[in-house]
C-alpha positions in Angstrom: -21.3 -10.8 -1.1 -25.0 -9.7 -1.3 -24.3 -6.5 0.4 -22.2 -4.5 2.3 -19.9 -6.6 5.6 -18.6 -5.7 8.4 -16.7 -7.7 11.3 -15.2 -6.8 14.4 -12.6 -9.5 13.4 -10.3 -9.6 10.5 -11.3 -12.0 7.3 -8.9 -14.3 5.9 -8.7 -15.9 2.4 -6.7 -19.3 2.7 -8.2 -21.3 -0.6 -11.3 -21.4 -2.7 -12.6 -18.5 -3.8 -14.1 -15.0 -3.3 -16.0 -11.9 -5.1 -17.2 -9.0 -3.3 -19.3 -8.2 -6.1 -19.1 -4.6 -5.5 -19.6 -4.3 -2.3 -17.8 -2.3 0.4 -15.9 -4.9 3.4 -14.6 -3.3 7.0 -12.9 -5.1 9.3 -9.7 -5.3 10.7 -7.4 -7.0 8.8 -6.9 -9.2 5.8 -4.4 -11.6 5.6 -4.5 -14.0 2.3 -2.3 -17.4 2.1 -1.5 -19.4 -0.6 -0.4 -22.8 0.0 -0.4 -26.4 -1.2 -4.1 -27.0 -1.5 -5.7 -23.4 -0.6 -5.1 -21.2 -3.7 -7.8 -18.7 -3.4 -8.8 -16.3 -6.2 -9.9 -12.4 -4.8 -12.2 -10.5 -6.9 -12.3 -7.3 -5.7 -15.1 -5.4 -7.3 -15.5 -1.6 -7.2 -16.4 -0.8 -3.5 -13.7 0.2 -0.5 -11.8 -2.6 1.1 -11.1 -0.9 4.5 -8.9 -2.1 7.4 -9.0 -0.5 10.8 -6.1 -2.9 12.1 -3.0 -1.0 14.1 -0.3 -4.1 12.9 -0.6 -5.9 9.9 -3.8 -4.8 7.6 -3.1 -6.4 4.5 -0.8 -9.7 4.6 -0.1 -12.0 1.9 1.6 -15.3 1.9 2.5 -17.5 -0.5 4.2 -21.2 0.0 5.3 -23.7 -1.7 5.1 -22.1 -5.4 1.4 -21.7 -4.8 0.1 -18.4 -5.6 -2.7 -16.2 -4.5 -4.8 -14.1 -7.2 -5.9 -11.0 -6.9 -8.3 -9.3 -9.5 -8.3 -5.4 -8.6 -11.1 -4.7 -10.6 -11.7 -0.6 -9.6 -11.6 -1.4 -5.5 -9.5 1.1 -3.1 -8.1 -0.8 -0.1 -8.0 2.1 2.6 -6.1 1.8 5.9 -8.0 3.5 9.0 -5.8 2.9 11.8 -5.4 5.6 14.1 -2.4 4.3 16.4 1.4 4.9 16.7 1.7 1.4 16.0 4.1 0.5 12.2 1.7 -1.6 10.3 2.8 -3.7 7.2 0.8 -3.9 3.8 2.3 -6.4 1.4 4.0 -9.5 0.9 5.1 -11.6 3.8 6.2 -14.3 1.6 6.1 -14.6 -2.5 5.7 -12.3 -4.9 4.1 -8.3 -5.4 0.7 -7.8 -6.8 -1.2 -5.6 -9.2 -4.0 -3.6 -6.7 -6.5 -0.6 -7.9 -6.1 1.9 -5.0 -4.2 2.5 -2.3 -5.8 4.9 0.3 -3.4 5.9 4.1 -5.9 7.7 5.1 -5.3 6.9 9.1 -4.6 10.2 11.5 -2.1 8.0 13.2 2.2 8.8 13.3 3.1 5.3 13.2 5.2 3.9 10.4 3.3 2.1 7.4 5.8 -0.4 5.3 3.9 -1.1 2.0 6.4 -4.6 1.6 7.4 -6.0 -1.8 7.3 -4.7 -5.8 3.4 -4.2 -6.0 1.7 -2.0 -8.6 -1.2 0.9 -7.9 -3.3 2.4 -10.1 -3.5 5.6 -7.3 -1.2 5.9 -4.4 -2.9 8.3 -2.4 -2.0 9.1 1.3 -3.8 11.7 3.6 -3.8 13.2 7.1 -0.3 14.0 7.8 2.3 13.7 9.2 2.8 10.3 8.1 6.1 8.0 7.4 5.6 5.7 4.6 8.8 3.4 4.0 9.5 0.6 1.2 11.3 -2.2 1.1 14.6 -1.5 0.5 15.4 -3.3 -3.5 11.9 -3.2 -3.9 10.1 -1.4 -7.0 6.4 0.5 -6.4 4.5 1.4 -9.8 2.5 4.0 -9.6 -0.3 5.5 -12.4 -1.3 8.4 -10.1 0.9 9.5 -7.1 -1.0 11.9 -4.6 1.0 12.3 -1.8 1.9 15.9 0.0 1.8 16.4 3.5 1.3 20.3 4.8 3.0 23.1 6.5 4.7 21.3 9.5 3.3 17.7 8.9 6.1 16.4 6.7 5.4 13.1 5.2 8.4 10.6 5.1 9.2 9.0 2.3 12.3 6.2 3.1 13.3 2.5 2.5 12.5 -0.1 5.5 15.9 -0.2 6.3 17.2 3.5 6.5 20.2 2.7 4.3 19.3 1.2 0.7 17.3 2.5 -1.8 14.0 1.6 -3.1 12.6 2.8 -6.4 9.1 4.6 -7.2 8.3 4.6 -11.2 5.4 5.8 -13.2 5.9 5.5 -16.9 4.8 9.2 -18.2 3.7 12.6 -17.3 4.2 15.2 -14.2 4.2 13.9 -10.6 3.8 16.7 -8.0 4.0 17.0 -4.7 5.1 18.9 -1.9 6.2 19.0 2.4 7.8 15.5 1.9 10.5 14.8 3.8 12.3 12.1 1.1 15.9 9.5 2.0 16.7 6.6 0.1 14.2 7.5 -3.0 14.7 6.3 -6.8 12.3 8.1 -8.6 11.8 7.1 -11.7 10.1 5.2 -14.8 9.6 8.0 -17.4 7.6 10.6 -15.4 9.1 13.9 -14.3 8.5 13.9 -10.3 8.7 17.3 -8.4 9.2 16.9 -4.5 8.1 20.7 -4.1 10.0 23.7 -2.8 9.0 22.7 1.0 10.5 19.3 0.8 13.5 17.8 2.2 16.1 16.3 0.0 17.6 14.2 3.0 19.8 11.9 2.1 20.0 9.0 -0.7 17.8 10.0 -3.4 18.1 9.5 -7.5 
């Protein structure tokens, strides 16, 4: 890119490859395949990779032992939508990736499923109330974990299928946060993590 984009449509990354050299990209949705004969190769940059889409914002797919690569670089993918629509970000197929930022930053109640073992240097979510639920078996690494909803706007913290756990690590230091309303949580990886005095220890957690 030679400057900032943006589309009404979404952009898709099905081979070859791609730098955004910095630049900031809206639109509504990315979805990035891997398959024999399109591997493509995502360099991120620094700017803010934002998706306004109320379904699917950030798909990836990998086939046939192909696989897509990501360079993070310092980028924050941030997730606009404002519906009561559940919206997936992850793996549809293959394997987790290694991502800068993560930013829910939508004002919408609908669910977001962050699918498959991916790493984040920040996991940051604002605007509550939100419900953000993991594949169940799955493993999110963290390096920073902002996430605290507010007096009545509980954010939900739960595995996609509302029985099994999934497990949040971060190898050292203090995570705090507070109003979370947590079920079927492994916290774990090194770091002390601190729900807060106004959260809800509901069911299933380690």
């Amino acid at each position: 890119l030679l400057d900032n984009l943006t589309t009404l449509g979404g952009i898709e990354f099905q081979g070859s490859s791609f730098d955004a050299n910095d630049k900031n990209i809206t639109t509504t949705y990315y979805y990035l395949r891997a398959d024999t004969g399109f591997v493509p190769t995502i360099t991120m940059g620094s700017g803010t990779w934002e998706a306004t889409a109320a379904f699917n914002p950030w798909t990836l797919e990998e086939n046939n032992g192909e696989v897509v690569t990501i360079i993070p670089e310092t980028s924050t993918i941030k997730l606009t939508d404002s519906s009561s629509n559940s919206k997936d970000f992850g793996t549809y197929t293959g394997s987790g990736k290694t991502y800068n930022n993560l930013w829910i930053a939508g004002t919408g109640t609908g669910d977001f499923n962050i699918k498959g073992s991916n790493t984040f240097n920040e996991f940051k979510v604002t605007n509550p109330p939100h419900a953000i639920k993991f594949t169940e078996g799955t493993t999110t690494t963290v390096s920073s974990w902002n996430v605290s909803g507010t007096s009545g706007n509980l954010i939900t913290i739960d595995s996609f299928d509302g029985a099994s756990q999934h497990t949040l690590s971060k190898s050292s230091g203090t995570v705090i946060s507070d109003y979370l309303d947590l079920s079927n949580s492994n916290a774990t990886g090194g770091a002390t993590w601190l729900a807060g005095t106004n959260s809800n220890d509901t069911t299933n957690n380690t």
